[in-house]
C-alpha positions as CSV (number, residue, x, y, z in Angstrom):
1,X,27.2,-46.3,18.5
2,X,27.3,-42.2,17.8
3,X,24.5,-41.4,20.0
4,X,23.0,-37.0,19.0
5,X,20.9,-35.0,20.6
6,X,18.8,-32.7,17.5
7,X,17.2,-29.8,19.6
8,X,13.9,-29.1,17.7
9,X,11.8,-30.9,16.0
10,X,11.1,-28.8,12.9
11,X,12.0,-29.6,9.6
12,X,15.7,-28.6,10.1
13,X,15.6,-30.6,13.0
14,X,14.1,-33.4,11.6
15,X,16.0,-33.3,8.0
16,X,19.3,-33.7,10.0
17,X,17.6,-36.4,12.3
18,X,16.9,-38.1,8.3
19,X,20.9,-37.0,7.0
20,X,22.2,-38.6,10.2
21,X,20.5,-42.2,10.0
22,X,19.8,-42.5,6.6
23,X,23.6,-42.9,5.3
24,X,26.1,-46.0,5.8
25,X,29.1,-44.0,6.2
26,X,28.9,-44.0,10.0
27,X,26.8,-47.2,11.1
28,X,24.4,-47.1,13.8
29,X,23.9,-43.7,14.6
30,X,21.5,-43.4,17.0
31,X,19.2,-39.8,17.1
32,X,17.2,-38.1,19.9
33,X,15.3,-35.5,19.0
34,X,14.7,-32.7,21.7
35,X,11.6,-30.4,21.8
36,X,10.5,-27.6,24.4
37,X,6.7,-28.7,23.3
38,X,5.0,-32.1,23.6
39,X,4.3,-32.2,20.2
40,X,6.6,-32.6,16.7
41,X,6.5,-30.9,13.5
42,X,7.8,-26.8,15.3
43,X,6.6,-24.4,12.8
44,X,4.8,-26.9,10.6
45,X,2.2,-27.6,13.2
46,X,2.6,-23.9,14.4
47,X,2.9,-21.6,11.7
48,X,1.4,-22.9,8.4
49,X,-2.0,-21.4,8.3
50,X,-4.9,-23.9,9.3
51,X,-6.3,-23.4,6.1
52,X,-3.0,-24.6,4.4
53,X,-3.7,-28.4,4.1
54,X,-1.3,-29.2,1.2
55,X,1.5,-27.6,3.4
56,X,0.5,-28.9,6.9
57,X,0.3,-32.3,4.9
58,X,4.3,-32.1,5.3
59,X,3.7,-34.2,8.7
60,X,3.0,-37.1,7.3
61,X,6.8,-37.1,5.9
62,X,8.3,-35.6,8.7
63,X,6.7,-38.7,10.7
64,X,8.3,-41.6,8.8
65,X,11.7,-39.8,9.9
66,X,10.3,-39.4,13.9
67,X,9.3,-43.4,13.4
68,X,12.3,-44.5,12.5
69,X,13.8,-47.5,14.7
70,X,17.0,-45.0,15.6
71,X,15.5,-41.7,16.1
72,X,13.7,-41.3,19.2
73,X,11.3,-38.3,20.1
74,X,11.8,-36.6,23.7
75,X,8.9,-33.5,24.0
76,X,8.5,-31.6,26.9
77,X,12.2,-31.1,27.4
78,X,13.3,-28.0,27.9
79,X,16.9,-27.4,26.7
80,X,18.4,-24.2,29.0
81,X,16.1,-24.5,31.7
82,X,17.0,-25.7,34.7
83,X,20.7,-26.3,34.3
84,X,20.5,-28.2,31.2
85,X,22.7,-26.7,29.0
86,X,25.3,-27.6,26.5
87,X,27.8,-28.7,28.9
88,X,25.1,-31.3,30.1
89,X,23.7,-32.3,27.0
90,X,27.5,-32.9,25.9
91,X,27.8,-35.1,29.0
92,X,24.9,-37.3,28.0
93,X,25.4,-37.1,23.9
94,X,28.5,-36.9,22.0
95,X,27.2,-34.6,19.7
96,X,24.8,-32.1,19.7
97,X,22.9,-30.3,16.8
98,X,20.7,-27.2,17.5
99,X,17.9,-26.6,15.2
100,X,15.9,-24.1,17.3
101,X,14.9,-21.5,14.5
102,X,14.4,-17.7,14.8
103,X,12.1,-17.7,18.3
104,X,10.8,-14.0,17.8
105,X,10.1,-11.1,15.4
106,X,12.0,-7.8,14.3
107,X,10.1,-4.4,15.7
108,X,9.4,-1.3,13.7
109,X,11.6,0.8,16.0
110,X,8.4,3.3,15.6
111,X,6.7,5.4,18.2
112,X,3.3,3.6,19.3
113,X,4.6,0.1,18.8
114,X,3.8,-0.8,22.1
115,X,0.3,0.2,22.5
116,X,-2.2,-2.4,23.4
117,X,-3.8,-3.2,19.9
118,X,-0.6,-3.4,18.1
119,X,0.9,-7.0,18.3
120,X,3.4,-8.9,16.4
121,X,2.2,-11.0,13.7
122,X,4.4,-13.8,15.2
123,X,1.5,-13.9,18.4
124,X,-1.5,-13.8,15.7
125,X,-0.2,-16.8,14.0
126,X,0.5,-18.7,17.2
127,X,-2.5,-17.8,18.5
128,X,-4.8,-19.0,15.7
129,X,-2.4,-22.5,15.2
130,X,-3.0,-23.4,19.1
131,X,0.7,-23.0,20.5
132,X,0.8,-23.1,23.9
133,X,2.5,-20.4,24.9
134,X,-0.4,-18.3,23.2
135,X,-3.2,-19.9,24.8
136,X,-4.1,-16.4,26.8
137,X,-3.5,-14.4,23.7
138,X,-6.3,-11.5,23.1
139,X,-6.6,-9.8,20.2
140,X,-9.5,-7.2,19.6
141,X,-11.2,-8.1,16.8
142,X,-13.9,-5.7,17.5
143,X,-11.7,-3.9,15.4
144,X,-13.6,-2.3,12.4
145,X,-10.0,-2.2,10.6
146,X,-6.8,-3.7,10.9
147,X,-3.2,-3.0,9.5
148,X,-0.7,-6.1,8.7
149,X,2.6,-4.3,8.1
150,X,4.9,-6.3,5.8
151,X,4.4,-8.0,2.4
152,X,5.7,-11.7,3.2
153,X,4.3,-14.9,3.0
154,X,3.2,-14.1,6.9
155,X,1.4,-11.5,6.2
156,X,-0.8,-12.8,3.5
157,X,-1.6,-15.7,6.0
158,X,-2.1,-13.1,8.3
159,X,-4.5,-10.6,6.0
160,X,-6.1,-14.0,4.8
161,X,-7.0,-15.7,8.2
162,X,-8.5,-12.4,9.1
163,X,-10.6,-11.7,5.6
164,X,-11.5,-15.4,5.8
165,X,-15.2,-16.4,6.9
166,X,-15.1,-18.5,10.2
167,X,-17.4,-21.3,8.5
168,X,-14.8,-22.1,6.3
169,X,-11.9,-22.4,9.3
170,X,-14.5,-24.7,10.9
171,X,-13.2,-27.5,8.4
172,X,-9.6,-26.9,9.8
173,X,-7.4,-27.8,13.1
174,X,-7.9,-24.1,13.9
175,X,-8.6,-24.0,18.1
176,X,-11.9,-23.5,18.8
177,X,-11.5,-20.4,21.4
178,X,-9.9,-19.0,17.9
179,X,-12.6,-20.3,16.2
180,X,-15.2,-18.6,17.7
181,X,-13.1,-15.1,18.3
182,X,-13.0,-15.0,14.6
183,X,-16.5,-16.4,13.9
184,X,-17.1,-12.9,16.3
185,X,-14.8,-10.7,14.4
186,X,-16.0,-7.2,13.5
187,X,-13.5,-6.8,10.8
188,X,-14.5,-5.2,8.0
189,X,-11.3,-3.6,6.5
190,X,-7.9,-5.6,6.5
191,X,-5.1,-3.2,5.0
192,X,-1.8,-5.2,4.0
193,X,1.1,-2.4,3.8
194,X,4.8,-2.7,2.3
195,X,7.7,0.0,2.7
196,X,8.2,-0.8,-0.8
197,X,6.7,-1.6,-4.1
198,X,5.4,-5.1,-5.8
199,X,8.7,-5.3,-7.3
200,X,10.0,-6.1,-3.8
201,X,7.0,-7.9,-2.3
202,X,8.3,-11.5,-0.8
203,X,5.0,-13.2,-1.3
204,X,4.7,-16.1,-3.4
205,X,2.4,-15.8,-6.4
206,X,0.3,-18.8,-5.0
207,X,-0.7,-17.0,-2.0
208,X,-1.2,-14.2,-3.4
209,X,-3.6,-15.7,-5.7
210,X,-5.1,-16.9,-2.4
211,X,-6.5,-13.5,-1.4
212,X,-8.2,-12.6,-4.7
213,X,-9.9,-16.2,-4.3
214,X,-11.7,-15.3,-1.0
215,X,-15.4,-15.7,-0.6
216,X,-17.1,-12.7,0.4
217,X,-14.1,-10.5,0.4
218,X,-12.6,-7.6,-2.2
219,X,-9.2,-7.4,-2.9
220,X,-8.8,-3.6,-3.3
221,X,-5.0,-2.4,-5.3
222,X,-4.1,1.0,-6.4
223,X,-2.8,1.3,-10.2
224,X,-0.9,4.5,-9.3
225,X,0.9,2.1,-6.9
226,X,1.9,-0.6,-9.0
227,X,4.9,1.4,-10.4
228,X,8.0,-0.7,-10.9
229,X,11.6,0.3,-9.3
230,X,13.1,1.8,-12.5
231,X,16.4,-0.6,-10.7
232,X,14.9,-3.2,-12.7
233,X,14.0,-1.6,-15.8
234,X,10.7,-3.0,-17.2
235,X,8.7,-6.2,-15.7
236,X,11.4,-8.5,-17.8
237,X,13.8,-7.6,-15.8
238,X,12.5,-9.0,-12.6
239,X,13.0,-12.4,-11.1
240,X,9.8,-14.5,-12.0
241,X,7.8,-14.7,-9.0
242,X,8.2,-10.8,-8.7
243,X,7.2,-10.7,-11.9
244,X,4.2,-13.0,-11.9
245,X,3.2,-11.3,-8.5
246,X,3.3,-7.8,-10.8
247,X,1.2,-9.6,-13.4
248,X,-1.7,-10.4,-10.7
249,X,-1.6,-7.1,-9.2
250,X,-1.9,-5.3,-12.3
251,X,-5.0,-7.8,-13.3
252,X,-6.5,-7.0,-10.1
253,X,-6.8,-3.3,-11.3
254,X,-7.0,-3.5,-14.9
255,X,-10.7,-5.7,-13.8
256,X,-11.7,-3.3,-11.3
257,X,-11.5,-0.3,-13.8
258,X,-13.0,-2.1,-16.2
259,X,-16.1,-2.9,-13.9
260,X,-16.0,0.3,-11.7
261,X,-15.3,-2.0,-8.7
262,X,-12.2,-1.8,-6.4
263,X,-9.7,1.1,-8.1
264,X,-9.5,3.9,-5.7
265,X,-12.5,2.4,-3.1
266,X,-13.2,4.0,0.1
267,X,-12.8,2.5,3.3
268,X,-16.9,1.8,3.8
269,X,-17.6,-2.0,3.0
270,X,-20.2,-2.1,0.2
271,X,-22.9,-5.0,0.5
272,X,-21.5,-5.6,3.9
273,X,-18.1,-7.3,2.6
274,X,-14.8,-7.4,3.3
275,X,-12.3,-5.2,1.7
276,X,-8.6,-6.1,1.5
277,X,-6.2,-3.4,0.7
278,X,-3.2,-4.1,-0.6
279,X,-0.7,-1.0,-0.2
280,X,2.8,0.1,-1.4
281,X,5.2,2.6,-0.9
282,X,4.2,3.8,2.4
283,X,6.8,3.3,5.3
284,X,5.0,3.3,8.8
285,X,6.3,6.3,11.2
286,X,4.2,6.1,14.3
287,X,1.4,4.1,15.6
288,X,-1.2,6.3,16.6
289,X,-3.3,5.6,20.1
290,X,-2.6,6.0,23.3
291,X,-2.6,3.7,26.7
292,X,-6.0,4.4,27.7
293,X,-7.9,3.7,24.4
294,X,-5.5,1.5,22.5
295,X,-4.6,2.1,19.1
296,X,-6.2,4.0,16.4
297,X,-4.3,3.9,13.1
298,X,-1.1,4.3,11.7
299,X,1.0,6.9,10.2
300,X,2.5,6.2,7.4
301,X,4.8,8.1,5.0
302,X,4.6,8.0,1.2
303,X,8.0,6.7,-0.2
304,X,9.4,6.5,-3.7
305,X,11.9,4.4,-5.6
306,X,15.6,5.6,-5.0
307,X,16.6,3.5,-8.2
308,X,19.1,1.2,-6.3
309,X,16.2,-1.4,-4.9
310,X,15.3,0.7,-1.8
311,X,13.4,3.4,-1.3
312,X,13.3,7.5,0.6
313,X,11.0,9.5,2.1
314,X,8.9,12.2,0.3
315,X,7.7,13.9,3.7
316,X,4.0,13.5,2.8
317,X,2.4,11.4,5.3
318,X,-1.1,9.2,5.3
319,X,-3.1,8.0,7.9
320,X,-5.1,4.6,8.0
321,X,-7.4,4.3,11.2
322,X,-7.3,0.8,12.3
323,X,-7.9,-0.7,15.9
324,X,-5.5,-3.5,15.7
325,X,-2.0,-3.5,14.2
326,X,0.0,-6.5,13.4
327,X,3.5,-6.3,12.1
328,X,5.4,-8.4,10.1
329,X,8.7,-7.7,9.2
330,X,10.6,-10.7,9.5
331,X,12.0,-13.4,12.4
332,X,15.1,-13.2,14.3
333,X,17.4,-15.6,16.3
334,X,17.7,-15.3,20.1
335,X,20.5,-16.1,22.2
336,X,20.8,-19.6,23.1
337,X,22.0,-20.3,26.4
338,X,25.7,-21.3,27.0
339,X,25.8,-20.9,22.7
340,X,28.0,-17.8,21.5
341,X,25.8,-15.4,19.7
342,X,26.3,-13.0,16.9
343,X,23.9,-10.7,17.1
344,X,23.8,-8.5,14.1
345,X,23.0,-12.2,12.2
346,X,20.8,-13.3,15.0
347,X,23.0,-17.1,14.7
348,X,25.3,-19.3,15.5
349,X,28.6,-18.4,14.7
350,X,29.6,-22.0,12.7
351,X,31.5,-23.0,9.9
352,X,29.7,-25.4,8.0
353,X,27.3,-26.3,10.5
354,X,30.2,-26.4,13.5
355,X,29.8,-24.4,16.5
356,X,33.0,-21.8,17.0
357,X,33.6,-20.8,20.2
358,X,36.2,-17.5,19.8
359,X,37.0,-18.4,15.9
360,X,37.4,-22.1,16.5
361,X,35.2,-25.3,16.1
362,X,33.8,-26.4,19.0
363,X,33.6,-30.5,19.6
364,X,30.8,-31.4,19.5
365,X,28.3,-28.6,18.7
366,X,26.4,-28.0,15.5
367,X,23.7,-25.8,14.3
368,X,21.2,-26.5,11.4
369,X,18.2,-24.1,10.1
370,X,17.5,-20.9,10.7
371,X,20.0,-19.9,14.0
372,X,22.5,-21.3,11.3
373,X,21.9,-19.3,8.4
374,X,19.4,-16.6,9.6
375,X,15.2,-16.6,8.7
376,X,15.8,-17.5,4.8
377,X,14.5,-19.4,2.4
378,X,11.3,-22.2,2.4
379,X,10.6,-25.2,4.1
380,X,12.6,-27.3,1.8
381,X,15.9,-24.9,2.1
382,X,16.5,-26.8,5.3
383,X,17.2,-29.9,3.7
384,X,20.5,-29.0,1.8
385,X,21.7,-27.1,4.9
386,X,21.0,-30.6,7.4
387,X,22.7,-32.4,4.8
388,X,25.6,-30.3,5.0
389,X,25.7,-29.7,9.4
390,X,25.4,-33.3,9.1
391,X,28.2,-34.4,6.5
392,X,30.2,-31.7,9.2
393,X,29.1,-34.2,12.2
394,X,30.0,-37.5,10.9
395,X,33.4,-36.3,9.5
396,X,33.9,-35.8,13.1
397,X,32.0,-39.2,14.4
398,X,35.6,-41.1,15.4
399,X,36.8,-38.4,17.6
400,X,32.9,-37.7,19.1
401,X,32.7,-41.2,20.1
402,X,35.4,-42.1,22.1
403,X,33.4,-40.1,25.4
404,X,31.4,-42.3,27.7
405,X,28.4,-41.4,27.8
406,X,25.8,-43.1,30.7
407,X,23.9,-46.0,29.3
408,X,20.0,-44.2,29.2
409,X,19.9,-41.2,28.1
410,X,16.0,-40.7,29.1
411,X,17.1,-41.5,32.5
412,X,20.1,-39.2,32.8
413,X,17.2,-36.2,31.3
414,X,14.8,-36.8,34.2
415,X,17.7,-36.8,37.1
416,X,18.5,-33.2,35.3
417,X,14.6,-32.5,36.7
418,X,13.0,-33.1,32.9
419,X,10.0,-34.9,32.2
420,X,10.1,-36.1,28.3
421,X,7.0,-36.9,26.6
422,X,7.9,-40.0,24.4
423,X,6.5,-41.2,20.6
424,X,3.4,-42.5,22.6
425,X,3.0,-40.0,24.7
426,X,2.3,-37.8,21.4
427,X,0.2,-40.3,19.7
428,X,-2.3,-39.9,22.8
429,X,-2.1,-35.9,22.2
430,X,-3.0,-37.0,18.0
431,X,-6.0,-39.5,20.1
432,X,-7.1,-36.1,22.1
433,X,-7.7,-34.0,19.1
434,X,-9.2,-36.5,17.3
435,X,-11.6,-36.9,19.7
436,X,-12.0,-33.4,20.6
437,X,-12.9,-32.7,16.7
438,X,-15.4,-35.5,16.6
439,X,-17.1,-34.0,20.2
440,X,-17.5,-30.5,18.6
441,X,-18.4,-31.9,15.1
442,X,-15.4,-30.8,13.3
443,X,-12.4,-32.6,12.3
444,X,-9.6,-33.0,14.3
445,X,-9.1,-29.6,16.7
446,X,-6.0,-29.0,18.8
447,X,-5.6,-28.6,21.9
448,X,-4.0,-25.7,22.8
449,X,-3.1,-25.2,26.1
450,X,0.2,-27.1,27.8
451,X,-1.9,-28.4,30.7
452,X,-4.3,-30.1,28.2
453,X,-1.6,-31.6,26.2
454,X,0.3,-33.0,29.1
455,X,-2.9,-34.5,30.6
456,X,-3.0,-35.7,26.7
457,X,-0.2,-37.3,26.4
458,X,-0.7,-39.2,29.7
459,X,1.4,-41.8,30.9
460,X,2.4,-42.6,27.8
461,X,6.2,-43.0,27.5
462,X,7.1,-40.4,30.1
């Protein structure tokens, strides 16, 4: 029997856990899955929006794979702490995949990035979907205004969580200490701000969509800023969800000059809604606070197209006053320990899913997701790229299982000081927040602290 260890329990992780026991070519492959957290699903369960059913929904078939008689589920193990590093793991598997994603976000590099009010996008999101790690977060939404810097998917969850009316998060899995910060929430003005113009925007039209759809909040877009890169030549020239993105932008102003409503608006929210901005070509320059008071706005600088897909400088500047800034420009890898490293990539140096240690495969070691390719593509992008780190692991399987390996590997975790939360174990967490939902008269509500969710999960296969 090929006995793996997949180290996160994402859908990369959990795509190559399906690859690796759902072929014939290798017989009776057995799969542990590894997770830091008590709980499956990584960024499914803690970064899809709350109010993102259809995509959270993506459990349910990420669970058949975790239920599956050969893959086993081990939370609450924490892979680099405490001496367990590759060289153990290698000692108690004969191979090893790591699927442990881009762990933290790219900075501006700007003056003022540091000032308390300005966070990363990154701790907004985990904050509001209950990870652990951000059960102390703070964020001051007493703010009148707030600035999401980047034009991703992220920020429109972002922007939207923050334009959205607390009464309808109360139908979600959304905590309720974020619940009721956001049912609080002074927010009046949300700005969404790219470097560059709609052309370039990485939201999907569907989300987009999203924020012109929001109950008692105005999307606000300025025509004089809807200006395509002349790179592309007209709108026909774009790839179709640019394009399409174009098409609702330009919609949103065409009906807003038509009625008098959102073209050129002021900052003061009329009739006591909330206004969503929804900038381009401005490139932020300098946060703008200090340590005492916190942050106060941001400076931005007007850019234009440079007619090769990026953009320069014009010198003119702009200020937006907000008093809570939340960037989002993107994820990056982090070094994993005893891994190589490349750091301009922020991954894995591999080839085709297998580890190189100074230009040459390493036995035994495989990477899968994003610290194999970098922060790309959707959720379903890391399906072809399992496939193919796990092809790479069982053209390999002969020479992998020839090592001994100790008879239990749950047993050989706990001498090496872990404490794994088993398949059960999580079902009592799922129990917990079921119950918790029905006590506050919502559905189910996470829990989103780690003492909770250990007490959850009980004895229950640890």
């Amino acid at each position: 029997m090929l006995r793996v260890a997949v180290i996160g329990s994402g859908p990369s992780g959990v795509y190559t856990a399906q690859a690796l026991v759902g072929q014939e070519i290798v017989p009776d492959v057995e799969v542990y899955v590894l997770d830091r957290l008590p709980c499956p699903y990584g960024l499914v369960r803690y970064g899809v929006a709350p109010d993102h059913e259809k995509i959270k929904s993506l459990q349910h078939n990420l669970r058949a794979v975790l239920e599956h008689p050969r893959v086993h589920f081990l939370g609450n193990v924490d892979v680099g702490a405490g001496g367990l590093g590759p060289r153990e793991l290698r000692r108690v598997f004969h191979a090893v995949v790591y699927c442990v994603g881009a762990a933290t976000d790219r900075h501006l590099g700007i003056p003022g990035e540091e000032l308390p009010g300005s966070h990363s996008a990154t701790a907004f999101v985990s904050w509001y979907s209950a990870h652990p790690d951000a059960a102390d977060g703070r964020f001051p939404l007493a703010a009148r205004s707030a600035v999401v810097i980047g034009v991703g998917n992220v920020a429109v969850d972002v922007a939207r969580i923050l334009a959205r009316g607390a009464d309808e998060l109360a139908r979600t899995d959304v905590p309720q200490a974020a619940l009721g910060a956001l049912a609080e929430s002074r927010v009046e003005n949300v700005w969404m701000v790219g470097r560059r113009g709609p052309s370039q925007a990485k939201f999907t039209t569907k989300e987009l969509r999203e924020l012109g759809a929001l109950p008692g909040a105005d999307v606000v877009v300025r025509p004089e800023e809807l200006a395509l890169d002349p790179a592309f030549g007209d709108s026909a020239g774009l790839p179709a969800v640019n394009r399409r993105n174009v098409e609702v932008l330009r919609g949103w102003a065409e009906g807003a000059a038509r009625t008098g409503g959102a073209k050129g608006a002021p900052d003061a929210v009329i009739g006591g809604r909330r206004r969503l901005h929804l900038r381009f070509y401005l490139r932020p320059v300098e946060v703008l606070g200090d340590v005492e008071s916190g942050v106060r706005g941001v400076r931005f600088e007007r850019t234009v197209p440079d007619g090769a897909g990026g953009v320069t400088g014009t010198g003119q500047y702009e200020d937006v006053a907000a008093q809570l800034v939340l960037r989002s420009v993107g994820y990056k890898g982090t070094p994993q320990p005893g891994l190589p490293f490349d750091a301009a990539t922020g991954t894995v140096p591999h080839v085709e899913g297998r580890v190189l240690r100074d230009g040459v495969p390493s036995p035994g070691e495989y990477v899968a997701g994003w610290i194999k390719r970098g922060p790309t593509g959707v959720i379903g992008t890391n399906r072809p790229c399992a496939k193919q780190t796990a092809a790479a692991l069982l053209a390999d399987a002969d020479e992998l299982a020839r090592e001994p390996l100790p008879d239990d590997p749950v047993a050989a975790l706990r001498r090496a000081g872990q404490r794994p939360v088993r398949w059960p174990g999580w079902l009592g967490i799922e129990a917990a927040e079921a119950a918790l939902g029905r006590e506050l008269g919502r559905t189910t509500v996470k829990i989103a602290d780690w003492a909770g969710l250990l007490v959850a999960a009980g004895g229950g296969g640890r």
